[in-house]
C-alpha positions as a Markdown table, in Angstrom:
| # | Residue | x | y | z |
|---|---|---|---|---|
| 1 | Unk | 0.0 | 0.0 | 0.0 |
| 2 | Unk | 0.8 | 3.9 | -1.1 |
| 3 | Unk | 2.4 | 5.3 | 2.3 |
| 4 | Unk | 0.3 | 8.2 | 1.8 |
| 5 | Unk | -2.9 | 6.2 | 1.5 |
| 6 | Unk | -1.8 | 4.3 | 4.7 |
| 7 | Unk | -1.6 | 7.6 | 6.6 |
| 8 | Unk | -5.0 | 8.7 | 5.1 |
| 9 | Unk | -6.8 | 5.4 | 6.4 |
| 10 | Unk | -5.1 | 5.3 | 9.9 |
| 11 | Unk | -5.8 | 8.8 | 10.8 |
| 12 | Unk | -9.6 | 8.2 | 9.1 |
| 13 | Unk | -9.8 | 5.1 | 11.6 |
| 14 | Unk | -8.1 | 6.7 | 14.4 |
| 15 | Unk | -10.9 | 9.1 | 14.4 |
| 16 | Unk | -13.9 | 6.8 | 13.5 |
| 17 | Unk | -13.1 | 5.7 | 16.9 |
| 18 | Unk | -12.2 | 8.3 | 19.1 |
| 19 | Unk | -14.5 | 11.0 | 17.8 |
| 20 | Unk | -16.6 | 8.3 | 17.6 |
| 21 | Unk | -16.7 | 7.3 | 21.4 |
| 22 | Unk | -17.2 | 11.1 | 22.0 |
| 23 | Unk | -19.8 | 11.0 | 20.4 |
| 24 | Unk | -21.8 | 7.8 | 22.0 |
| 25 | Unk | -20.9 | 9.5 | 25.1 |
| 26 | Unk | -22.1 | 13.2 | 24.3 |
| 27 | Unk | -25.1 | 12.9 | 22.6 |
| 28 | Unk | -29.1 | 12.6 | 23.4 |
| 29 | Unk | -30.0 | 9.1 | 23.5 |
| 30 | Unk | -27.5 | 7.3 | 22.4 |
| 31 | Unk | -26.8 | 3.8 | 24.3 |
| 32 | Unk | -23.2 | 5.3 | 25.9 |
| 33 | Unk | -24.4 | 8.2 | 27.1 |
| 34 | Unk | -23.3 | 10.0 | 29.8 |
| 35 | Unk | -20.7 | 6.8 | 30.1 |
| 36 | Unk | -18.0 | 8.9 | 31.2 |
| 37 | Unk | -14.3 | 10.0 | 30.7 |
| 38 | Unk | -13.0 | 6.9 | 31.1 |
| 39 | Unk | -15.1 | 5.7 | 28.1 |
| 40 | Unk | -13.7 | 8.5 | 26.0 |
| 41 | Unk | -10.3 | 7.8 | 27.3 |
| 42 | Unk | -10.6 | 4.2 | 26.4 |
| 43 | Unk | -12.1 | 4.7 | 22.9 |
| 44 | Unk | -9.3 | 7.4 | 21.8 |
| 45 | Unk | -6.9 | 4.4 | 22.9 |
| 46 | Unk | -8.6 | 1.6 | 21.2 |
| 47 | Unk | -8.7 | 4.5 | 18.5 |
| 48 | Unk | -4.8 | 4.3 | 18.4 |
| 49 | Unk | -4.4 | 0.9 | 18.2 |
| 50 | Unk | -6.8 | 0.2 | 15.3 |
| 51 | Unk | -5.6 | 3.0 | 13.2 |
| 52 | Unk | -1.7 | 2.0 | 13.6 |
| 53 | Unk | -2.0 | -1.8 | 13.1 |
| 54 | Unk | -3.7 | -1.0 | 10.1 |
| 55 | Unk | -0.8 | 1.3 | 8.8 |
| 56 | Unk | 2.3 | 0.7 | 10.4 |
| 57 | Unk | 3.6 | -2.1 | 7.9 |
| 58 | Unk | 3.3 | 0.3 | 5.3 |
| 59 | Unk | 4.0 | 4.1 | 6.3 |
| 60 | Unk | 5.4 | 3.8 | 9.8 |
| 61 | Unk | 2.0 | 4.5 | 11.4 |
| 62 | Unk | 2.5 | 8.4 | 12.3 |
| 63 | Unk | -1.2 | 9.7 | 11.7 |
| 64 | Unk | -0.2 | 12.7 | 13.6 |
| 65 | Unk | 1.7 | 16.0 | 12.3 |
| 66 | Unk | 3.5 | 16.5 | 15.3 |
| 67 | Unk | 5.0 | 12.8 | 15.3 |
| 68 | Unk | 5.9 | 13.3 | 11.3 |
| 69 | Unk | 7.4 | 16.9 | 11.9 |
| 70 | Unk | 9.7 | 15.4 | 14.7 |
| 71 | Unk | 11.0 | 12.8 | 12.5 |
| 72 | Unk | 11.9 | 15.8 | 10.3 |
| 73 | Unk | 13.7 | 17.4 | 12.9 |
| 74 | Unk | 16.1 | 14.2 | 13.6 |
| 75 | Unk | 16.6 | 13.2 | 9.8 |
| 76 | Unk | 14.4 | 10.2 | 10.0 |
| 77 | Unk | 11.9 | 11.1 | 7.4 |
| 78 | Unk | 12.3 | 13.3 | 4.2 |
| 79 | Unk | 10.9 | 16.8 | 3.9 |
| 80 | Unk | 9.1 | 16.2 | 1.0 |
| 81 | Unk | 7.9 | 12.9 | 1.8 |
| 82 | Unk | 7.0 | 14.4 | 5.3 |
| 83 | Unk | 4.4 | 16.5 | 3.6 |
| 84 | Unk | 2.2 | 14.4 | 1.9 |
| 85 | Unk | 2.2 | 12.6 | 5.1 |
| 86 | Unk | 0.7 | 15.6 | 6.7 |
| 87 | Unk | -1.4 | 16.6 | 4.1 |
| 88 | Unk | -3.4 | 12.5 | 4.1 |
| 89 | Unk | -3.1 | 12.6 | 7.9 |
| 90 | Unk | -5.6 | 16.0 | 7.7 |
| 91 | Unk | -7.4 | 14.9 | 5.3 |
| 92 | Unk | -8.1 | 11.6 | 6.9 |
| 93 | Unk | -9.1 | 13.6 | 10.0 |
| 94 | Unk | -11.6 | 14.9 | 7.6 |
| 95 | Unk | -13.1 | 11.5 | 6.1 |
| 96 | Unk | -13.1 | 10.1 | 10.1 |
| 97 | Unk | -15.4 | 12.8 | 11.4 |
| 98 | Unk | -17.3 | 13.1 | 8.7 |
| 99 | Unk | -18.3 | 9.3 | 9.3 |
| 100 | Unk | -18.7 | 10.3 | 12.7 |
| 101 | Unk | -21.0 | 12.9 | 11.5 |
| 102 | Unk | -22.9 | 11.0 | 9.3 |
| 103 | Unk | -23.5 | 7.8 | 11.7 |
| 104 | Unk | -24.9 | 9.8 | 14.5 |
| 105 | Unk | -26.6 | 11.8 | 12.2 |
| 106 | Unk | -30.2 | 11.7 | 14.2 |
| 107 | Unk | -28.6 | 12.0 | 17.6 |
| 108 | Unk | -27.0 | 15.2 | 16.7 |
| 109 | Unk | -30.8 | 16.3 | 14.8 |
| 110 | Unk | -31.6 | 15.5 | 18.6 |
| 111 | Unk | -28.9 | 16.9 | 20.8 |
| 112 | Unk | -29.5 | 20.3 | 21.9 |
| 113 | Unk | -25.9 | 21.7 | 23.3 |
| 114 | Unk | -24.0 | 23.3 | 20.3 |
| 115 | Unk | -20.2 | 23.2 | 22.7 |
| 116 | Unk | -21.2 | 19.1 | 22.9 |
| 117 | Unk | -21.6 | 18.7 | 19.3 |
| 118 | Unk | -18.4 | 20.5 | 18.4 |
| 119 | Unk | -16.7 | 18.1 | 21.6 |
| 120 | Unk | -17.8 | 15.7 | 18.8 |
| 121 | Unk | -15.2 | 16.9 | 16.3 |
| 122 | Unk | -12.3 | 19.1 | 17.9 |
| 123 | Unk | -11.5 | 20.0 | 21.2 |
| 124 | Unk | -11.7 | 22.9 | 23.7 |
| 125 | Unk | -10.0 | 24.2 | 26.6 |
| 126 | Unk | -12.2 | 23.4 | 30.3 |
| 127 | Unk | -11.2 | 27.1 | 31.3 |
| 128 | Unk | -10.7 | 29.4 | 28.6 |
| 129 | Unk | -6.5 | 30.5 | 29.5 |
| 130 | Unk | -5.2 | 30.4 | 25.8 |
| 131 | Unk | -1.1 | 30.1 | 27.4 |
| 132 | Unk | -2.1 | 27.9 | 29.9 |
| 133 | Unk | -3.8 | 25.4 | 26.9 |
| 134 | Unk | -0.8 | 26.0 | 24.7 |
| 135 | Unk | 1.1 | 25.0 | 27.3 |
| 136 | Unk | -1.4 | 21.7 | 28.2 |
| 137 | Unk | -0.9 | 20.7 | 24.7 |
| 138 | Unk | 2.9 | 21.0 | 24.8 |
| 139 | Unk | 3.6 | 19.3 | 28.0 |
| 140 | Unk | 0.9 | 16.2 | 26.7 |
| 141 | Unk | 2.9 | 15.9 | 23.3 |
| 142 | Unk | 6.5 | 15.8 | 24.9 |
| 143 | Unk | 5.1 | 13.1 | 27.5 |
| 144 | Unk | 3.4 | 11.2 | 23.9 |
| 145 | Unk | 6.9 | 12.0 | 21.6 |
| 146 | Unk | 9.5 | 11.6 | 24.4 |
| 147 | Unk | 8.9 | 7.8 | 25.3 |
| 148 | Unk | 8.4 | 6.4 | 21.6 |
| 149 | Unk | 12.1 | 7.6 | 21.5 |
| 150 | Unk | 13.1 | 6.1 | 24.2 |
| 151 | Unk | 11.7 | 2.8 | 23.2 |
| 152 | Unk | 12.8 | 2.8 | 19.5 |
| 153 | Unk | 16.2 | 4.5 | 20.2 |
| 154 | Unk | 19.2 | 1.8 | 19.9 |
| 155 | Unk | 20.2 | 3.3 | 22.9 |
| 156 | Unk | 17.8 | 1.6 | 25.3 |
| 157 | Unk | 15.7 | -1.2 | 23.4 |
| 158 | Unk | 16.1 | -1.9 | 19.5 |
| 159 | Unk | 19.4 | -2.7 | 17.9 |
| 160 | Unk | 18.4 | -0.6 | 14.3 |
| 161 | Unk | 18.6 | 3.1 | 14.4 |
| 162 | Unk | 15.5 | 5.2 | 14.8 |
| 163 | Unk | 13.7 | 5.7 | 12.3 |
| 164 | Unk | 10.4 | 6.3 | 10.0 |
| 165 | Unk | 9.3 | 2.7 | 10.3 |
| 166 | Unk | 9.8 | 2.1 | 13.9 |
| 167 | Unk | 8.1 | 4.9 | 15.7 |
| 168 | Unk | 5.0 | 3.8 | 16.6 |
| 169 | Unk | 5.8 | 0.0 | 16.2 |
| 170 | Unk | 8.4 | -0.7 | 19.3 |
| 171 | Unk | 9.5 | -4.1 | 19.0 |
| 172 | Unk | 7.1 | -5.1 | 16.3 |
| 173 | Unk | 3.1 | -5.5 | 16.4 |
| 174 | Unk | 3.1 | -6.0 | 20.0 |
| 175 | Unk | 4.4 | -2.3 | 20.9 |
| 176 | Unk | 1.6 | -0.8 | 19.6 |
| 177 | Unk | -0.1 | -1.7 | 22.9 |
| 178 | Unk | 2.1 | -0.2 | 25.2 |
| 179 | Unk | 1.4 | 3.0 | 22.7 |
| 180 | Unk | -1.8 | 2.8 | 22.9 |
| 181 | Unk | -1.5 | 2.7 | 27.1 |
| 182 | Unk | 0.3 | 5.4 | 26.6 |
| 183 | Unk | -2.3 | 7.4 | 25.0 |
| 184 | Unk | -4.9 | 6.4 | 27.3 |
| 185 | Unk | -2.9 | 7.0 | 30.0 |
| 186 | Unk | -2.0 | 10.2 | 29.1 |
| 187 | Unk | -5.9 | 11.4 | 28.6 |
| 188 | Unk | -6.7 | 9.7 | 31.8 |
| 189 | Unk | -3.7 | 12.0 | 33.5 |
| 190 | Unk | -3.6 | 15.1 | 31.5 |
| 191 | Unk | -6.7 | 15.3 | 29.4 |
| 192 | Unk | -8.6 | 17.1 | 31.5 |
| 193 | Unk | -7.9 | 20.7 | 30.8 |
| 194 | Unk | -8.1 | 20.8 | 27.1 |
| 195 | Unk | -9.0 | 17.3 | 26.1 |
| 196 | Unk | -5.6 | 16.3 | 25.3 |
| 197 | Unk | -5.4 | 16.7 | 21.3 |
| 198 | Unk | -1.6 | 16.0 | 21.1 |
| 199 | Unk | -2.6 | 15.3 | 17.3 |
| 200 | Unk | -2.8 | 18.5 | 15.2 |
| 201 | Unk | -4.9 | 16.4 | 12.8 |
| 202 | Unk | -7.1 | 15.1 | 14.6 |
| 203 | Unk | -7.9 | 18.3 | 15.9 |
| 204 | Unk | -7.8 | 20.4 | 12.9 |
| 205 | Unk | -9.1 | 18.1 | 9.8 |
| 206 | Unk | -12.4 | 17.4 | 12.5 |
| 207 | Unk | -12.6 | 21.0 | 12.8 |
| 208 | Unk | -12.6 | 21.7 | 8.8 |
| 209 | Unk | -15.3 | 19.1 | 9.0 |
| 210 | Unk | -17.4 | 20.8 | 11.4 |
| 211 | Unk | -17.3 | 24.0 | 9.2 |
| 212 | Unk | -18.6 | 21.9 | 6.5 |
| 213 | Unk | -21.2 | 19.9 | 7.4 |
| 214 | Unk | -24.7 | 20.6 | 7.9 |
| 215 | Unk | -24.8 | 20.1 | 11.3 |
| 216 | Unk | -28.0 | 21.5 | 12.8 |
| 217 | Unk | -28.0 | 23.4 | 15.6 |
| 218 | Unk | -24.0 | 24.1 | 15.6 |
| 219 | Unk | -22.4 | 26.6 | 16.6 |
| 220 | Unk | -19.2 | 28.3 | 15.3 |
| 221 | Unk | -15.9 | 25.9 | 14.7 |
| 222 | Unk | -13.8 | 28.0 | 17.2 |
| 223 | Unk | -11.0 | 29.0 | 15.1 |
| 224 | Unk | -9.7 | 31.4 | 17.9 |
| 225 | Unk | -8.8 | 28.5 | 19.6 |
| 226 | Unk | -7.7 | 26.0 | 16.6 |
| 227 | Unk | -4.0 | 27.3 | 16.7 |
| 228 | Unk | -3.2 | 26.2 | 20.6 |
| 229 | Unk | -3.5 | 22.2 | 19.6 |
| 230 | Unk | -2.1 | 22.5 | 16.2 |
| 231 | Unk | 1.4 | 24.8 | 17.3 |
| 232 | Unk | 1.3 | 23.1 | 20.8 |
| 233 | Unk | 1.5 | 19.4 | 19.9 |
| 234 | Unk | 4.4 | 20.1 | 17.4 |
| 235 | Unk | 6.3 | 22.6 | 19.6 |
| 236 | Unk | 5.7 | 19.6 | 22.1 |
| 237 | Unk | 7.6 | 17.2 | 20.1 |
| 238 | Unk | 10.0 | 19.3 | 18.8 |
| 239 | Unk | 11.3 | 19.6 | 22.3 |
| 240 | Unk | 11.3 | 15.9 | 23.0 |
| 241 | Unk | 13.3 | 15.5 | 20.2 |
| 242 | Unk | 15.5 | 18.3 | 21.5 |
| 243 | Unk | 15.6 | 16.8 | 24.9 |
| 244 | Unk | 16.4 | 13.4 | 24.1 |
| 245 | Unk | 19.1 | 14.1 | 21.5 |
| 246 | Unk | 20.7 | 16.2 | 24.3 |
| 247 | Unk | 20.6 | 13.2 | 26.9 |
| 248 | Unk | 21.5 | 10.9 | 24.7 |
């Protein structure tokens, strides 16, 4: 499979899911609803999972900007190729939540709360402090980046060098659980202030969606806030990068 068109169906799936669970969760009558955080949590997890097994033997399984943009940073992916990588991670984000969209199409005709059905697509900061989110974002990316380099770095686990193919596979199939534990432990911990985006595609293509679609009774697709989980998650993993080639 096209690299590009792996990217486009991870992302795509990773969303299904996680916006997905948001959705059973947020919205009038469905049979989740009300379920909780820890549903959400669990579903952007299981989110992870499904979206890198399905890509990881053929693009590396990034399906996040911030990841891609890293692996810029320390030469482990082309500039060029690095950019149709972001541009089919976005535009999965796209496809995913318009699915999202279009299967809980008569709970949103239903739901009444405008915020909840944007929760549906992108996130949004608890209190509204636009540093104090930026900063959120930052911290949840480094604590996302910083330990897939630890485990694929020659220096602590694998015996190949880092590189486009191994971040975000560990030591084969099997470490894409202890990512996806990662990511639900990091929205169980830190997701509670901004609803932990750490993906500037799946919080911006979602977004794009939301501006698109017919969705009745929405509101606007708060673009004042768009930039903090877009610039944050990639400043985020820019410094783990910086950070770990420094101890390292």
């Amino acid at each position: 499979m096209n690299p590009y068109v792996a990217e486009f169906i991870g992302t795509a799936l990773l969303i299904i899911f996680g916006n997905g669970v948001v959705a059973n969760v947020l919205l009038a009558r469905t049979k989740g609803h009300n379920s909780g955080w820890i549903v959400i949590t669990a579903g952007w997890a299981f989110g992870v999972y499904v979206g890198a097994f399905c890509s990881a033997k053929y693009s590396g399984a990034h399906l996040n900007p911030a990841i891609t943009v890293a692996l810029i940073a320390n030469g482990s992916i082309e500039f060029v190729k690095a950019i149709g990588y972001i541009i089919a991670q976005i535009l999965g984000g796209m496809l995913g939540a318009t699915m999202v969209f279009l299967f809980y199409r008569e709970h949103f005709k239903i739901s009444e709360n405008p915020d909840e059905k944007l929760a549906c697509f992108c996130t949004a900061p608890n209190i509204r402090n636009l540093p104090q989110a930026f900063f959120c974002e930052v911290v949840g990316t480094f604590v996302l980046m910083f330990p897939l380099l630890l485990v694929t770095s020659p220096s602590f686990m694998l015996p190949a060098a880092v590189g486009e193919q191994e971040i975000m596979i560990g030591l084969g199939t099997l470490g894409l659980i202890p990512v996806s534990l990662l990511v639900f432990g990091i929205g169980l911990s830190l997701g509670g202030t901004t609803g932990y985006a750490i993906n500037p595609a799946r919080d911006l293509g979602p977004r794009i969606a939301h501006a698109l679609l017919p969705i009745p009774g929405k509101r606007d697709s708060d673009w004042g806030y768009s930039w903090a989980p877009v610039i944050g998650p990639i400043f985020g993993a820019l410094l783990a990068v910086l950070v770990f080639a420094i101890i390292t």
